[in-house]
C-alpha positions as MATLAB code, in Angstrom:
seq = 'XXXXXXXXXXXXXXXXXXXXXXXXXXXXXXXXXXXXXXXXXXXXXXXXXXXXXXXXXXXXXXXXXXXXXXXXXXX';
ca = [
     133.525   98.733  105.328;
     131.612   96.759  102.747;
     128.456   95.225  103.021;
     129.384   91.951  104.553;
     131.426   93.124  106.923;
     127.850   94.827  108.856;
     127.634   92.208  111.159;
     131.098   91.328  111.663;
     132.517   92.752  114.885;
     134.672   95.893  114.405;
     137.658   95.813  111.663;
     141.630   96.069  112.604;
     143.268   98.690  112.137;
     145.553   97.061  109.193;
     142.095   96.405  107.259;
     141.126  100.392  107.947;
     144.168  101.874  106.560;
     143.887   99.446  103.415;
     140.249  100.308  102.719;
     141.411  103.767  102.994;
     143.883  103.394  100.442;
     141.375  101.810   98.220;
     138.947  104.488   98.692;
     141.394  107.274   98.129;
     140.536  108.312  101.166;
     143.986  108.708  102.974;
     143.992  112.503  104.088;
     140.904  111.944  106.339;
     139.930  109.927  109.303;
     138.704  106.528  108.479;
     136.583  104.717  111.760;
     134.476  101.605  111.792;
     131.500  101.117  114.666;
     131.033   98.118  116.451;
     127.824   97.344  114.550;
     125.224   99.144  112.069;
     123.007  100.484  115.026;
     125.838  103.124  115.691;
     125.836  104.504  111.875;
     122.802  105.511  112.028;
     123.114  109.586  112.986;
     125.439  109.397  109.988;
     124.215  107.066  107.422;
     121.839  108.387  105.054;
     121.607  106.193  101.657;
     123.041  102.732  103.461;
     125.793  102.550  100.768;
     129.641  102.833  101.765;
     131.928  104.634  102.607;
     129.794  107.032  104.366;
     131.414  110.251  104.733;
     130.405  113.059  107.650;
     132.699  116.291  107.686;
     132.629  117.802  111.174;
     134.374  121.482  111.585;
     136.484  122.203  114.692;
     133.717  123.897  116.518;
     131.505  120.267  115.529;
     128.835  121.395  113.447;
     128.548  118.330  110.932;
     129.626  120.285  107.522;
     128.033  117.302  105.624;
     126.487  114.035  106.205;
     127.142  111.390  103.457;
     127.202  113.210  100.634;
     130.077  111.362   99.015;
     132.408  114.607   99.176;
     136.160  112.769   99.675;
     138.258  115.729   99.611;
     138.378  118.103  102.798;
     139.931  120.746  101.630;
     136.278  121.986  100.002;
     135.444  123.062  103.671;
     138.646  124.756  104.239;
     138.652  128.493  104.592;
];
């Protein structure tokens, strides 16, 4: 979510799927926390979006790195 929105309480899910759509960002899971203090094992430059790819097994594939398109982890 943008910047102002930090300490605003969690966005709907109408306001998700837009900034989704905004952010070209529509073949991946887009969540929003209930406030900053839960970012913060996957915020690394404060900016947004903030984009953590986790594989099937879990391991984080890559922590805000501004990589939008999944299929680069695909085998």
């Amino acid at each position: 979510m943008s910047g102002n929105d930090l300490s605003s309480s969690p966005a709907g899910q109408d306001a998700l799927q837009q900034w989704a759509s905004d952010a070209g960002m529509e073949s991946i899971p887009v969540l929003d926390a209930h406030n900053f203090s839960s970012w913060g094992a996957f915020e690394i430059d404060f900016g947004t979006p903030s984009i953590t790819h986790i594989a099937p097994d879990m391991t984080i594939l890559s922590i805000d790195e501004d990589i939008r398109d999944p299929s680069l982890f695909l085998e």
